[in-house]
HTML snippet that shows the backbone in 3Dmol.js (N, CA, C, O; Angstrom):
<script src="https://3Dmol.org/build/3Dmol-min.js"></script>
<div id="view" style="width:600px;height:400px;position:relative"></div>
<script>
const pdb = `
ATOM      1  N   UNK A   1       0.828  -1.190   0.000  1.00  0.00           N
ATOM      2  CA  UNK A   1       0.000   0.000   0.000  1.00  0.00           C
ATOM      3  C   UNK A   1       0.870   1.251   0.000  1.00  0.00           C
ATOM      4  O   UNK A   1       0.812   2.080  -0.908  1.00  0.00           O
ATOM      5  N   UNK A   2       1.789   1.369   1.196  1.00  0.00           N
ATOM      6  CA  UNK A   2       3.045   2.633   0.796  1.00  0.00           C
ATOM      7  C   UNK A   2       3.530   2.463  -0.302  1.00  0.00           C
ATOM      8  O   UNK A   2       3.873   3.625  -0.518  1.00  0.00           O
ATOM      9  N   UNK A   3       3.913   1.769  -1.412  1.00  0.00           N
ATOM     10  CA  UNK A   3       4.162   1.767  -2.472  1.00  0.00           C
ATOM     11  C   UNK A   3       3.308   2.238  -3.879  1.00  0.00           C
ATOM     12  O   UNK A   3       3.724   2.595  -4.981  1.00  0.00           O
ATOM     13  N   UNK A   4       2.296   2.118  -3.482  1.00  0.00           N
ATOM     14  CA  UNK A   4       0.986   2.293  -4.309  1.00  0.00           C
ATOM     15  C   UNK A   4       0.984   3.873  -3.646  1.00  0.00           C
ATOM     16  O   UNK A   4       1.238   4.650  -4.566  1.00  0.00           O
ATOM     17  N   UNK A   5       0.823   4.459  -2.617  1.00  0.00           N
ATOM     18  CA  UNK A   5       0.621   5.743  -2.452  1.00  0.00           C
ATOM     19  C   UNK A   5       2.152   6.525  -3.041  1.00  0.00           C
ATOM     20  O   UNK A   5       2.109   7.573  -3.685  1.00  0.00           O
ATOM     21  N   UNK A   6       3.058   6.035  -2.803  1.00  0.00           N
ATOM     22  CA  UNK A   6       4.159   6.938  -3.127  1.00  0.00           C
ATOM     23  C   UNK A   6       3.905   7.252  -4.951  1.00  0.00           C
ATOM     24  O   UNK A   6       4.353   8.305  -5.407  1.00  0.00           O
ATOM     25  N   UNK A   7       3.067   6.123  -6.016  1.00  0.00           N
ATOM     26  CA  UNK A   7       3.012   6.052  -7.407  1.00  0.00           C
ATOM     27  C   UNK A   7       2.081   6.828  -7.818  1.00  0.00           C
ATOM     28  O   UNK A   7       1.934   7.145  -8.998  1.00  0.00           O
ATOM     29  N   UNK A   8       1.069   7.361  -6.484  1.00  0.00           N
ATOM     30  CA  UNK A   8      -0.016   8.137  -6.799  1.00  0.00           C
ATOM     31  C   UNK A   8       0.608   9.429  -6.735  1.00  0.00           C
ATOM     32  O   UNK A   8       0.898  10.195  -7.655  1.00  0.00           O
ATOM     33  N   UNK A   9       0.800   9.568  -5.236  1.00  0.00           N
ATOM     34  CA  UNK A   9       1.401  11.427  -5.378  1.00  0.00           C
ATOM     35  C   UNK A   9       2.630  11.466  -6.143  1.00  0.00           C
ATOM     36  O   UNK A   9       3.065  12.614  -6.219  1.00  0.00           O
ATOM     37  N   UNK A  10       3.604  10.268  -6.961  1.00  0.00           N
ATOM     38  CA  UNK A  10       4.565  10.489  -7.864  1.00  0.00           C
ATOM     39  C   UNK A  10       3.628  10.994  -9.245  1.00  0.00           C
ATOM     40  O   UNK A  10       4.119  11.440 -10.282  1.00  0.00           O
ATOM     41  N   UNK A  11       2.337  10.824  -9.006  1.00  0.00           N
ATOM     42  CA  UNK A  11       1.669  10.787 -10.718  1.00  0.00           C
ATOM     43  C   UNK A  11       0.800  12.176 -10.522  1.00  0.00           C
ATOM     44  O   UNK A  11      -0.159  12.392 -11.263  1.00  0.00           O
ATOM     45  N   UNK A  12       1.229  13.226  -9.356  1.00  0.00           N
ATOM     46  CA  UNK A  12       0.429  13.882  -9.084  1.00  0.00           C
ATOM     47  C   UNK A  12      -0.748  13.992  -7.822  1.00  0.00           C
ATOM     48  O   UNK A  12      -1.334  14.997  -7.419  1.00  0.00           O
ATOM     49  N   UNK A  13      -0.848  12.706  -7.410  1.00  0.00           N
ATOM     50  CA  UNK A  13      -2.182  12.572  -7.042  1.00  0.00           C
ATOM     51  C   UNK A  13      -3.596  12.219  -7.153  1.00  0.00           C
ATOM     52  O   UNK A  13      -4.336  13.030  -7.709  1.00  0.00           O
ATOM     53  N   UNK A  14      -3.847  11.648  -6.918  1.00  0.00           N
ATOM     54  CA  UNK A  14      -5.698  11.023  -6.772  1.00  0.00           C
ATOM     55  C   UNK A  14      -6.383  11.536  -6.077  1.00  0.00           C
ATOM     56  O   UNK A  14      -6.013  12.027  -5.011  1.00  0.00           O
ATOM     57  N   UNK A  15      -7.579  11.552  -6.516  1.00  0.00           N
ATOM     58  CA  UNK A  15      -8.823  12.146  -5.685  1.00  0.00           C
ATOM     59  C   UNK A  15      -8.960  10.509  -5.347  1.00  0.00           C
ATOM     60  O   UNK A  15      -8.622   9.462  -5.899  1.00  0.00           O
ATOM     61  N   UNK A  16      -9.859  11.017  -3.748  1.00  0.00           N
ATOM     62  CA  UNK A  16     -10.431   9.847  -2.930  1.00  0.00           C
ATOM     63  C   UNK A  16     -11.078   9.048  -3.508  1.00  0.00           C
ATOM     64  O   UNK A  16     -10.978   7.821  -3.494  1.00  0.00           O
ATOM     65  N   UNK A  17     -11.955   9.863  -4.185  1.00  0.00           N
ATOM     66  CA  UNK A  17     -13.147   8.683  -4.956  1.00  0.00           C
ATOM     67  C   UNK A  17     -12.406   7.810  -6.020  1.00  0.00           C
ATOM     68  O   UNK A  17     -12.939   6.798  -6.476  1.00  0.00           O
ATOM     69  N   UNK A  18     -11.621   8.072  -6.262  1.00  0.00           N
ATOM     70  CA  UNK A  18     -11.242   7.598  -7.240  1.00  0.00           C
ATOM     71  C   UNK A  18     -10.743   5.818  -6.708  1.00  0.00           C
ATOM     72  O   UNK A  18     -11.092   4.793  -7.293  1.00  0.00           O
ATOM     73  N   UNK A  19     -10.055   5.881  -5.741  1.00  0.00           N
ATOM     74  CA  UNK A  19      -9.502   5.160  -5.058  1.00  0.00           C
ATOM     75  C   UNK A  19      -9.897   4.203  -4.234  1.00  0.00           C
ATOM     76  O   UNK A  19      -9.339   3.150  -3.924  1.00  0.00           O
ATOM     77  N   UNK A  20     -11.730   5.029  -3.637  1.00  0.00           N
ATOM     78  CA  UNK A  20     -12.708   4.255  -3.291  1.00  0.00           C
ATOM     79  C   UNK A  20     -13.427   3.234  -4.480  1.00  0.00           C
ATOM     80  O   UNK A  20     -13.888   2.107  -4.299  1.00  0.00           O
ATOM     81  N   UNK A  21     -13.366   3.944  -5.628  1.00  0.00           N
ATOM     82  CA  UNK A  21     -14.440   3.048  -6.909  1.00  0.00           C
ATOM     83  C   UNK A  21     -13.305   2.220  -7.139  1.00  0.00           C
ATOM     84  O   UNK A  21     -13.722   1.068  -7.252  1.00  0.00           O
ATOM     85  N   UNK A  22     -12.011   2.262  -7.268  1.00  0.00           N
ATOM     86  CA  UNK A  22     -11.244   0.920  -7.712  1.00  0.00           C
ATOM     87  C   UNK A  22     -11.283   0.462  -6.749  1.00  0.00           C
ATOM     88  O   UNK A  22     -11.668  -0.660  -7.078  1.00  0.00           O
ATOM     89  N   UNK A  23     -11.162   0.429  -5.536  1.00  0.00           N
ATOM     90  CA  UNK A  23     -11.437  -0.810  -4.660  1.00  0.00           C
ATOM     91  C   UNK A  23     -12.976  -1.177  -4.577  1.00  0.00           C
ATOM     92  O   UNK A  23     -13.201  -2.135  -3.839  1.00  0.00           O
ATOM     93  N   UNK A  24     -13.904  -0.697  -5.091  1.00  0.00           N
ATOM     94  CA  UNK A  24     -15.101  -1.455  -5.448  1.00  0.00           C
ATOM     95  C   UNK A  24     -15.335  -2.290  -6.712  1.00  0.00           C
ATOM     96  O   UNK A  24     -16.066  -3.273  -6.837  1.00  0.00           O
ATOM     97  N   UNK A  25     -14.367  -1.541  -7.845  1.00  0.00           N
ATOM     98  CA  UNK A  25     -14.295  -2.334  -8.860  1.00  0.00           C
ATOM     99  C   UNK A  25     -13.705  -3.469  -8.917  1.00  0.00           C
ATOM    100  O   UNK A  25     -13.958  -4.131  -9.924  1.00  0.00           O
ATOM    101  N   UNK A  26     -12.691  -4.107  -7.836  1.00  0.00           N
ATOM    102  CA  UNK A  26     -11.622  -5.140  -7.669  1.00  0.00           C
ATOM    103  C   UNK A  26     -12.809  -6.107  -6.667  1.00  0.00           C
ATOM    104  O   UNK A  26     -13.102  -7.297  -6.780  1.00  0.00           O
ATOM    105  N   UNK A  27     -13.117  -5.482  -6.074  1.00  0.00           N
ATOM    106  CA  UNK A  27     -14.219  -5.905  -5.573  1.00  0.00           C
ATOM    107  C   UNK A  27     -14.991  -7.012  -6.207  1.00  0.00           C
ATOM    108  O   UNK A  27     -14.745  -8.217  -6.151  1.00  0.00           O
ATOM    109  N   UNK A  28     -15.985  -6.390  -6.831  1.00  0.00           N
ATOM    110  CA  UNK A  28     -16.731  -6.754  -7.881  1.00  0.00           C
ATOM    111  C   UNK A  28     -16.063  -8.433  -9.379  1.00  0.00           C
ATOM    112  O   UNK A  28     -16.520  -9.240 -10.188  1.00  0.00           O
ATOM    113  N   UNK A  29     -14.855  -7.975  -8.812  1.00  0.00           N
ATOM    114  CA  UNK A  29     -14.508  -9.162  -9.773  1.00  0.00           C
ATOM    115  C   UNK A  29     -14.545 -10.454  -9.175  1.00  0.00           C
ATOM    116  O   UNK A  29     -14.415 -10.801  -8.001  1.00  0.00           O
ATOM    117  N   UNK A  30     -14.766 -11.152 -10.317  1.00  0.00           N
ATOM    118  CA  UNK A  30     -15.147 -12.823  -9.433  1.00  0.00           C
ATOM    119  C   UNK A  30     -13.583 -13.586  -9.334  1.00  0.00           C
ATOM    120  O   UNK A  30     -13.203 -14.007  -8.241  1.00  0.00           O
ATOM    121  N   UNK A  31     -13.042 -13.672 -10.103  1.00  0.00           N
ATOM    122  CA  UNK A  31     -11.633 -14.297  -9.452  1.00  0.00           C
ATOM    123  C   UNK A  31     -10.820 -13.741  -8.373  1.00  0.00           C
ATOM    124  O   UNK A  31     -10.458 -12.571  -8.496  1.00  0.00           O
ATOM    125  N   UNK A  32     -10.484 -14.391  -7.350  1.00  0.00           N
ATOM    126  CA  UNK A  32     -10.087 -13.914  -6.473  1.00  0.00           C
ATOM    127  C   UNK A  32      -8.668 -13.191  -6.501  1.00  0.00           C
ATOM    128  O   UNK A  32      -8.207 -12.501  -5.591  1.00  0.00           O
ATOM    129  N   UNK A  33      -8.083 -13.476  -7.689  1.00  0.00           N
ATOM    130  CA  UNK A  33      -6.814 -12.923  -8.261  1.00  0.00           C
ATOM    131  C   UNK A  33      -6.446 -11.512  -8.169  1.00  0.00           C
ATOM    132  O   UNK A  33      -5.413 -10.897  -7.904  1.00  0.00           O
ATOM    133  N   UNK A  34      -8.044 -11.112  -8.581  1.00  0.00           N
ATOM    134  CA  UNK A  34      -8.101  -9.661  -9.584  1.00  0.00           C
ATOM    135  C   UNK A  34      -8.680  -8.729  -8.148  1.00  0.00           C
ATOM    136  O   UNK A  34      -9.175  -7.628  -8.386  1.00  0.00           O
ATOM    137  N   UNK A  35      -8.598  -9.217  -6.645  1.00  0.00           N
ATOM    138  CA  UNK A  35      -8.982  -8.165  -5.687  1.00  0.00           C
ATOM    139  C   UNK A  35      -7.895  -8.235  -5.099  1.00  0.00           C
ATOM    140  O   UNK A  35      -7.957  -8.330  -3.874  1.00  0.00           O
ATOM    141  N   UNK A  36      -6.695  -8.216  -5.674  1.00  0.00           N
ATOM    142  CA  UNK A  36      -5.564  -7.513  -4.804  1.00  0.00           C
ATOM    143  C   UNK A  36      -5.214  -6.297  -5.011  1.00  0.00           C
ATOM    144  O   UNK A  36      -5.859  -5.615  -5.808  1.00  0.00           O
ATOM    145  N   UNK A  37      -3.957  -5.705  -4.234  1.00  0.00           N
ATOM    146  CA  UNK A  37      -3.669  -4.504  -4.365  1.00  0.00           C
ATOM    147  C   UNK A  37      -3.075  -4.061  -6.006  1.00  0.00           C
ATOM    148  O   UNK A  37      -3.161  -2.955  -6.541  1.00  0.00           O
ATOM    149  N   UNK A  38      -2.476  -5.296  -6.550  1.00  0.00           N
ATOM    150  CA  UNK A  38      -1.754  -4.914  -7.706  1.00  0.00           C
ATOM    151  C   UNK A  38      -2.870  -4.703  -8.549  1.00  0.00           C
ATOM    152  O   UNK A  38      -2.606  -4.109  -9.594  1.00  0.00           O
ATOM    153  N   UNK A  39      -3.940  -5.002  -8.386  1.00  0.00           N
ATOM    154  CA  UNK A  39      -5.167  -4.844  -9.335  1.00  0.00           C
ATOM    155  C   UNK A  39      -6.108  -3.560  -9.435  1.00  0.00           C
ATOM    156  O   UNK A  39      -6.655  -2.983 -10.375  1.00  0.00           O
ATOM    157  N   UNK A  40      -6.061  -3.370  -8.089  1.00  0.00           N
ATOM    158  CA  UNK A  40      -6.329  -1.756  -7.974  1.00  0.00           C
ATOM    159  C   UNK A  40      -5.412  -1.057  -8.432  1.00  0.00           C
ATOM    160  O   UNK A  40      -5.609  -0.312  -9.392  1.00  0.00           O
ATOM    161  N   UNK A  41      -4.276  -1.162  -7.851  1.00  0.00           N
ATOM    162  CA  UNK A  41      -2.855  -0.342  -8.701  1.00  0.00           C
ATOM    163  C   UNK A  41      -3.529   0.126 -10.258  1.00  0.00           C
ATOM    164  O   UNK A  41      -3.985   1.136 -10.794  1.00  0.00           O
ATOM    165  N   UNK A  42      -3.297  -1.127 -10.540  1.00  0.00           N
ATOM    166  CA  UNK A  42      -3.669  -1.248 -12.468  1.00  0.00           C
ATOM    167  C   UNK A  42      -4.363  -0.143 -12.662  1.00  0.00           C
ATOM    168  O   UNK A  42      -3.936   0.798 -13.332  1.00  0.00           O
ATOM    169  N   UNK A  43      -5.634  -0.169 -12.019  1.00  0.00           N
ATOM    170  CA  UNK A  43      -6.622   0.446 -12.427  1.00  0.00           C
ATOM    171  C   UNK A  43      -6.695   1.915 -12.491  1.00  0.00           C
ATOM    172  O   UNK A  43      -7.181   2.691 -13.314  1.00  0.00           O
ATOM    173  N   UNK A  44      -5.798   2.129 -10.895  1.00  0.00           N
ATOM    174  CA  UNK A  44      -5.650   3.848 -10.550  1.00  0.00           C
ATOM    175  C   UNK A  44      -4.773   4.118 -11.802  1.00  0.00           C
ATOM    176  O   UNK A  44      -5.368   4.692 -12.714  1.00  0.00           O
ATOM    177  N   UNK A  45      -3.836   3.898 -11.956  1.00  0.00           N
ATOM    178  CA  UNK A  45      -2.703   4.218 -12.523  1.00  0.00           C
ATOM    179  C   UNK A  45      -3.432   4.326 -14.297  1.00  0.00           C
ATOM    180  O   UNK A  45      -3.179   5.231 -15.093  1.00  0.00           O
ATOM    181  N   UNK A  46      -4.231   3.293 -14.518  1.00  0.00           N
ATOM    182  CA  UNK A  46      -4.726   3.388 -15.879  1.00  0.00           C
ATOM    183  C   UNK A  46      -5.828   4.792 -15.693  1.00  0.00           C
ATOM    184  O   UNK A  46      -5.988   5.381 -16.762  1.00  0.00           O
ATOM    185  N   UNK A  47      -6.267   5.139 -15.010  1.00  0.00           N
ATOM    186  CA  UNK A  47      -7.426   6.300 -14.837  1.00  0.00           C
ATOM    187  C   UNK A  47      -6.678   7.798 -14.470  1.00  0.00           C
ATOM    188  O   UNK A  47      -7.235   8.892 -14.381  1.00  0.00           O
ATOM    189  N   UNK A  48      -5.238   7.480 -14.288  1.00  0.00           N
ATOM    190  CA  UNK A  48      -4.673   8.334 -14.006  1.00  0.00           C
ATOM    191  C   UNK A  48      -3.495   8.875 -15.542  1.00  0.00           C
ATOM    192  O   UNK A  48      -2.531   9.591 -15.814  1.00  0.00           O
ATOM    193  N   UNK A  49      -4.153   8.223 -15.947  1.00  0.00           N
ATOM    194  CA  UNK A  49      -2.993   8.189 -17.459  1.00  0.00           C
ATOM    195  C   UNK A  49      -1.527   7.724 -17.302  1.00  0.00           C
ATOM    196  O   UNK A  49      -0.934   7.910 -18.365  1.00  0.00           O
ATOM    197  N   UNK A  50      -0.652   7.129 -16.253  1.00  0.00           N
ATOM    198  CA  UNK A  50       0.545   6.537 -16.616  1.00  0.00           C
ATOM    199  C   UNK A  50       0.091   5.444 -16.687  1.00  0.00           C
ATOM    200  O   UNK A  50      -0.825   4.669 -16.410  1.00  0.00           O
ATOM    201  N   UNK A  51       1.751   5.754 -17.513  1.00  0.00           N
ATOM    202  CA  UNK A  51       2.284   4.209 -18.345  1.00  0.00           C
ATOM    203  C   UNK A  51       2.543   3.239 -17.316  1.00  0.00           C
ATOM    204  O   UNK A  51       3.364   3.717 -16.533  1.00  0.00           O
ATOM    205  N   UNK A  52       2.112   1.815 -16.911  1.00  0.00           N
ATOM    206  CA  UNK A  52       2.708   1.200 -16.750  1.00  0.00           C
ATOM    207  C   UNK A  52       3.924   0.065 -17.481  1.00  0.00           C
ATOM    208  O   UNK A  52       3.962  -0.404 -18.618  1.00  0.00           O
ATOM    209  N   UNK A  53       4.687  -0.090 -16.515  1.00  0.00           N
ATOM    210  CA  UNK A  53       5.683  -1.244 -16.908  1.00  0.00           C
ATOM    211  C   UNK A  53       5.004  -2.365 -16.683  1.00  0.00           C
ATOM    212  O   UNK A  53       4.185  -2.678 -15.819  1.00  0.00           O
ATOM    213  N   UNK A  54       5.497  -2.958 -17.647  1.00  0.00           N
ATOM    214  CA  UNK A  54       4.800  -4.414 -17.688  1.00  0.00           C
ATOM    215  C   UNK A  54       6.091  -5.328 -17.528  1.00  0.00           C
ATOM    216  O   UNK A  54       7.218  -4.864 -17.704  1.00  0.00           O
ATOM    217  N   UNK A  55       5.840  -6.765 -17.154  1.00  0.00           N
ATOM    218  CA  UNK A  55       7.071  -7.310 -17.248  1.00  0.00           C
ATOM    219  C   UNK A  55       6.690  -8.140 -18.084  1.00  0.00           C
ATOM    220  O   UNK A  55       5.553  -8.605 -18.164  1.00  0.00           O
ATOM    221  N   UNK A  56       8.154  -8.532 -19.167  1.00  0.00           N
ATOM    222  CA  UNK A  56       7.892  -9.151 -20.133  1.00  0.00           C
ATOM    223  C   UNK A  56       7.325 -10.727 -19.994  1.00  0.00           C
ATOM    224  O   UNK A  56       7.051 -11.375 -21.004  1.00  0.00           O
TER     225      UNK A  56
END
`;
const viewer = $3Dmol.createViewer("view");
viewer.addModel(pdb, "pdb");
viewer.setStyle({}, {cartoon: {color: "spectrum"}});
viewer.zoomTo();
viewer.render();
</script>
């Protein structure tokens, strides 16, 4: 989670809600895979316009 906040205020910053609806959206998914933190990550970071690294 400190890692995930340091990528937000590195990207500027998030609004709350924002942060609340991806953890409802991770939520919402049926594999249990897709409600971790790296999955919310994904999501902020995609709504926030950076690039992620992917590993090959």
């Amino acid at each position: 989670m400190r890692d995930l906040a340091d990528e937000l205020v590195a990207a500027g910053g998030c609004p709350l809600s924002y942060i609340r609806e991806a953890f409802r959206e991770a939520a919402g998914q049926e594999k249990k895979s897709k409600k971790s933190v790296r999955y919310v990550r994904a999501i902020l970071l995609d709504w926030l316009g950076v690039e992620r690294i992917r590993a090959p």
